[in-house]
C-alpha positions, -999 to +999 in steps of 0.1 A: -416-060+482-404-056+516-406-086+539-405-109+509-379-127+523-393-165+510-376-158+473-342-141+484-315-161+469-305-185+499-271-202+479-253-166+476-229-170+505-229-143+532-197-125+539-192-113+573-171-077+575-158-083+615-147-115+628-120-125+652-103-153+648-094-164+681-095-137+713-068-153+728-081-169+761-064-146+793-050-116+796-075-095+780-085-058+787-111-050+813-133-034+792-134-067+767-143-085+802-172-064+808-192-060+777-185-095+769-204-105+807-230-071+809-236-060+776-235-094+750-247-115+779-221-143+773-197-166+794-163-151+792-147-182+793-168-191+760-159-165+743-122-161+753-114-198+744-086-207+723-106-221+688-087-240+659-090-223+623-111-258+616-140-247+643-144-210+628-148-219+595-175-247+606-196-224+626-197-199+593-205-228+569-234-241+598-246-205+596-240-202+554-215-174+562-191-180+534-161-154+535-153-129+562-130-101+577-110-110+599-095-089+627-057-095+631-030-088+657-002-073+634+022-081+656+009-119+660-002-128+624+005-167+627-027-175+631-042-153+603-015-165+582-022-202+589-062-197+582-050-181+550-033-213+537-056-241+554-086-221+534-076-198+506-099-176+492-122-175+525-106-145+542-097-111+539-076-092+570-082-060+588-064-046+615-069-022+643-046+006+641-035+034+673-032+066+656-018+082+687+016+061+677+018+092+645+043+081+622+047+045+638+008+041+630+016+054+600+048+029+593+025+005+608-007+005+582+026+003+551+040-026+567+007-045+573-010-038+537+024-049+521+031-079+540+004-090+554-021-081+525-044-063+550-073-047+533-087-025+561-080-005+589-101+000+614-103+029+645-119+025+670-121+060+689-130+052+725-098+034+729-077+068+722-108+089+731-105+115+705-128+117+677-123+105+639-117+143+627-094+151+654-059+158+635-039+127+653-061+105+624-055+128+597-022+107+588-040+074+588-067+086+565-041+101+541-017+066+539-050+044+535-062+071+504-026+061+492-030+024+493-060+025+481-084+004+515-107+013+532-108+025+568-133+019+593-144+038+621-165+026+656-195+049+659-225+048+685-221+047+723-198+016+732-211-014+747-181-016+778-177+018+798-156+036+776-162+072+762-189+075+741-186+115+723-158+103+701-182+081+684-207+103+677-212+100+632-212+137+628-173+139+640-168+120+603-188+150+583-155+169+585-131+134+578-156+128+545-153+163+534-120+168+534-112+132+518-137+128+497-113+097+484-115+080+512-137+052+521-149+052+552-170+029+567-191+033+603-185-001+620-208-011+649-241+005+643-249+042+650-267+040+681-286+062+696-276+086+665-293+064+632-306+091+620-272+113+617-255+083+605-283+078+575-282+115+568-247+113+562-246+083+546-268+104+519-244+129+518-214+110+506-207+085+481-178+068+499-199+064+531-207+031+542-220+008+578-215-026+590-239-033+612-210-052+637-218-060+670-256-053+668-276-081+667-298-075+633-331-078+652-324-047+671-321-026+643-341+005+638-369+005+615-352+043+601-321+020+588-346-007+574-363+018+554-332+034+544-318+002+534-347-009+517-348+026+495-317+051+487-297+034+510-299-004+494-261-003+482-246+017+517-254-016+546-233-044+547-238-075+575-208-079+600-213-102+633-179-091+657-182-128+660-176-144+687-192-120+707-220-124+684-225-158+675-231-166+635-262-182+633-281-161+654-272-132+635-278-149+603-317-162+613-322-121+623-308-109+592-327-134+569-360-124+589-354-084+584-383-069+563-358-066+532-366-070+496-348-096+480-324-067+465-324-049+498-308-082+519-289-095+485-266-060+487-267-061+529-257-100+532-233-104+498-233-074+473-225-041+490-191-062+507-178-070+475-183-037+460-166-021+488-135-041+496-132-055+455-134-087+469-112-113+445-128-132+423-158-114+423-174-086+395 
């Protein structure tokens, strides 16, 4: 029943859909700068520091966080690259793509899922400040269809003060409709708009939401219920670590009023349906 959270399965590893390895110390945006200080309420040098491959995976296995997504630099992948060797099987990448660039995007997405076996592409539309159905992401949606990943889209007002109207879920009505292939996936939550998110999310199959950058507790009992009836295979956990730290995030999921099936599919199951994690049914 829900809130029976005592008998969930506590040795099926977690997997975490957005991580970043390392942000790189200076020289980040502004906006990075502000929601890191305002909104997430954390020291930017904390965040921002340089971290070893060694000191992410120990914070996941501290939190029981077994496998995750990480976020890559295309352009930079040594450090992906090195994780990937030091602890095979651990990680899968994703990359954040400009689809302003057009055909360089485009070029872009081929080159990464070829060489650099990334397995999802992520928008995020209040950094070009057009929405997901506007015809500049059209390309994207048809290459990823083509290789056969997923994309994923920011939705809900930003954090750092950026535009917020290109992340409204409704924008991704038209995108689902018209690639009913494609597997797109709302990244960050949906606030204010849950309820348009969940009512899409009913309306098509290969409609999905990590729950990234939200800290668990502050989810809205609308998605609990959701997730906890028709919507038990559409939520998956995802922590935008290190702006989120891992075990916090982990304590609020485990304390969500879930039934055991419910926070199986949101911590573990619905991931490795989704991304046909190796290795796993």
């Amino acid at each position: 029943m829900p809130g029976d959270t005592q008998s969930t399965d506590q040795t099926r590893g977690i997997i975490d859909c957005w991580l970043n390895p390392s942000l790189g110390g200076a020289g980040q945006p502004g906006y990075l700068v502000d929601v890191t200080e305002r909104y997430f309420q954390r020291d930017r040098e904390e965040v921002f520091a340089e971290r070893p491959a060694t000191e992410l995976v120990a914070a996941m296995d501290v939190a029981g966080i077994d496998r995750g997504i990480l976020t890559i630099d295309t352009a930079a992948p040594e450090l992906y690259q090195q994780i990937m060797r030091e602890f095979p099987g651990r990680f899968i990448a994703s990359a954040v793509v400009d689809p302003l660039k057009g055909m360089d995007a485009v070029r872009l997405i081929d080159r990464a899922v070829r060489e650099l076996d990334v397995r999802l592409i992520r928008l995020v539309p209040f950094l070009f400040n057009r929405p997901p159905n506007d015809k500049v992401c059209y390309p994207v949606y048809a290459k990823c269809i083509e290789l056969g990943i997923p994309v994923s889209v920011n939705t809900g007002i930003p954090g750092p003060p950026m535009p917020a109207e290109p992340q409204r879920p409704l924008y991704l009505d038209e995108v689902c409709l018209f690639y009913p292939d494609l597997v797109v996936i709302m990244a960050h939550g949906a606030d204010p708009w849950w309820g348009e998110a969940i009512r899409l999310l009913l309306k098509y199959p290969n409609l999905y939401m990590m729950t990234s950058a939200y800290a668990p507790k502050y989810l809205p009992s609308e998605l609990i219920h959701f997730m906890n009836t028709r919507g038990q295979t559409k939520v998956m956990f995802a922590t935008d670590y290190p702006f989120l730290q891992f075990d916090r995030c982990v304590i609020e999921a485990r304390a969500l009023p879930l039934s055991q099936v419910a926070q199986r599919n949101y911590l573990h199951d619905n991931a490795c349906r989704v991304f046909r994690w190796p290795g796993d049914p």
